[in-house]
C-alpha positions as CSV (number, residue, x, y, z in Angstrom):
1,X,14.9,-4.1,16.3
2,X,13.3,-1.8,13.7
3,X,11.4,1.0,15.8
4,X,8.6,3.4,13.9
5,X,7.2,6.0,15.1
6,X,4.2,7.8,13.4
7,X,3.1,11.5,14.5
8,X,0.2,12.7,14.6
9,X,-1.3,16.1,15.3
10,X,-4.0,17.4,17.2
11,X,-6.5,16.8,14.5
12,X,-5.8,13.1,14.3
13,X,-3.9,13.4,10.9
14,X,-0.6,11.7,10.6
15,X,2.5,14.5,10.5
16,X,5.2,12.4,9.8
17,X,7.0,9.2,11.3
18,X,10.4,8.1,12.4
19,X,12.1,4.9,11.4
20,X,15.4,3.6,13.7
21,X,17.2,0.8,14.0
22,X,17.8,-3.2,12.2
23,X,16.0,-5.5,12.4
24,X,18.3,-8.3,12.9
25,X,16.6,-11.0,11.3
26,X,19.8,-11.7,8.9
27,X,23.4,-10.6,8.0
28,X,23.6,-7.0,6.5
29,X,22.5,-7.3,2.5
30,X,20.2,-10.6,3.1
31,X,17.7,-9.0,5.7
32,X,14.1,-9.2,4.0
33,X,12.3,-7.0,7.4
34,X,15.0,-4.3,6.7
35,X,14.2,-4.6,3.4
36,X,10.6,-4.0,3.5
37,X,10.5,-1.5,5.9
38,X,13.3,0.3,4.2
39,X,11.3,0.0,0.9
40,X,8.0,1.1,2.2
41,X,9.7,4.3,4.1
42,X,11.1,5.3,1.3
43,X,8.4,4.9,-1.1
44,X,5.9,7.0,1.2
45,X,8.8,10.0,1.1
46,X,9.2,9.5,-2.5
47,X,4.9,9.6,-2.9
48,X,4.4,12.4,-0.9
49,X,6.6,14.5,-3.7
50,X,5.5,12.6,-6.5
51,X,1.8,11.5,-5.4
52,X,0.9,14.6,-3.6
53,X,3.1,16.8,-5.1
54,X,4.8,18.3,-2.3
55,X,7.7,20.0,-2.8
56,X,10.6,18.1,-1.8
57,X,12.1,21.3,-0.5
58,X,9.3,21.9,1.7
59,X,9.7,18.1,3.3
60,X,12.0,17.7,6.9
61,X,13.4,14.7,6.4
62,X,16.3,12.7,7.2
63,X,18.4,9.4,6.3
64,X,21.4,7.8,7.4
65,X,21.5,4.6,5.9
66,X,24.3,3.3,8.7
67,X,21.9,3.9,11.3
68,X,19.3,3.0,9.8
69,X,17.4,6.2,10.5
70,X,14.8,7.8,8.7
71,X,13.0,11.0,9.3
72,X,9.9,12.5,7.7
73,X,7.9,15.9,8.6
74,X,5.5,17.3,5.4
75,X,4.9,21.0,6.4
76,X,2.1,22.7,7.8
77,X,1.0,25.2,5.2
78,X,-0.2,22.5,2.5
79,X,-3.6,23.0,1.3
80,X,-6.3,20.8,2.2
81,X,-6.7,18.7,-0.8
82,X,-2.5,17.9,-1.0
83,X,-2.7,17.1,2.9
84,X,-5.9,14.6,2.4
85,X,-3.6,12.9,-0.4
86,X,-0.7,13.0,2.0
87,X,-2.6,11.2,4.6
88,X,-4.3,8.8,2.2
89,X,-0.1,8.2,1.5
90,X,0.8,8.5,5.3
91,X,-2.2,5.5,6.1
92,X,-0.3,3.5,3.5
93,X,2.6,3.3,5.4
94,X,0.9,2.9,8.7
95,X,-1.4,-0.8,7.6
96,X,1.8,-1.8,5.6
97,X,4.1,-1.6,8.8
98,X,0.8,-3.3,10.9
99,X,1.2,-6.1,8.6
100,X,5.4,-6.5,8.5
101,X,4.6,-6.3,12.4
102,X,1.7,-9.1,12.2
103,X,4.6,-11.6,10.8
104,X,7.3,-10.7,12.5
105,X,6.5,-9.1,15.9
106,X,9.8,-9.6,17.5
107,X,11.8,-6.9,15.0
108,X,9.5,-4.3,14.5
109,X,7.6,-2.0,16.8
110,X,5.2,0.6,15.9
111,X,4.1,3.7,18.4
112,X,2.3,6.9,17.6
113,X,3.5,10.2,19.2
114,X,2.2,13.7,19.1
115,X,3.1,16.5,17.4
């Protein structure tokens, strides 16, 4: 099972998120939910340097491909008009995981956490 986990702060604005795990659905290469979530992970890390222009040094993240892990932190001192982009970016990958989720419920959670 794929698990996701979006942060958000205090404010309500999304932080960063989490991805663990495989889904399961098919053998390693031929697994369209790994896929997608894989694809859509990668693209929001990829936006929020290219999108919102955050530096890519400035960005925690993480990936180990054989665990399927995937970790993403933007940092705190970004001025407000990058961070609105960010969330704008962030809210992307939120609806899109709602909808992997809405077709295939049994390999892919989503929870929120605090930051």
């Amino acid at each position: 099972m794929i698990k996701v986990k979006i942060f958000k702060g205090k404010n309500g604005l999304i932080e960063g998120y989490y991805i663990s795990g495989h889904a399961g659905y098919a053998i390693k290469g031929k697994d369209i939910i790994c896929a997608a979530v894989s694809a859509l992970a990668q693209t929001i890390l990829i936006s929020l340097v290219e999108v919102c222009s955050i530096n890519e040094e400035e960005i925690d993240y993480f990936i180990d491909e054989e665990k399927g892990i995937l970790s993403v932190n933007i940092p705190k001192t970004i001025d407000k008009d990058t961070r609105n982009k960010a969330e704008i970016v962030f809210k992307t990958l939120e609806v899109g995981i709602k909808s992997i989720i809405e077709n295939y419920p049994e390999y892919v959670t989503l929870e929120y956490g605090e930051v």
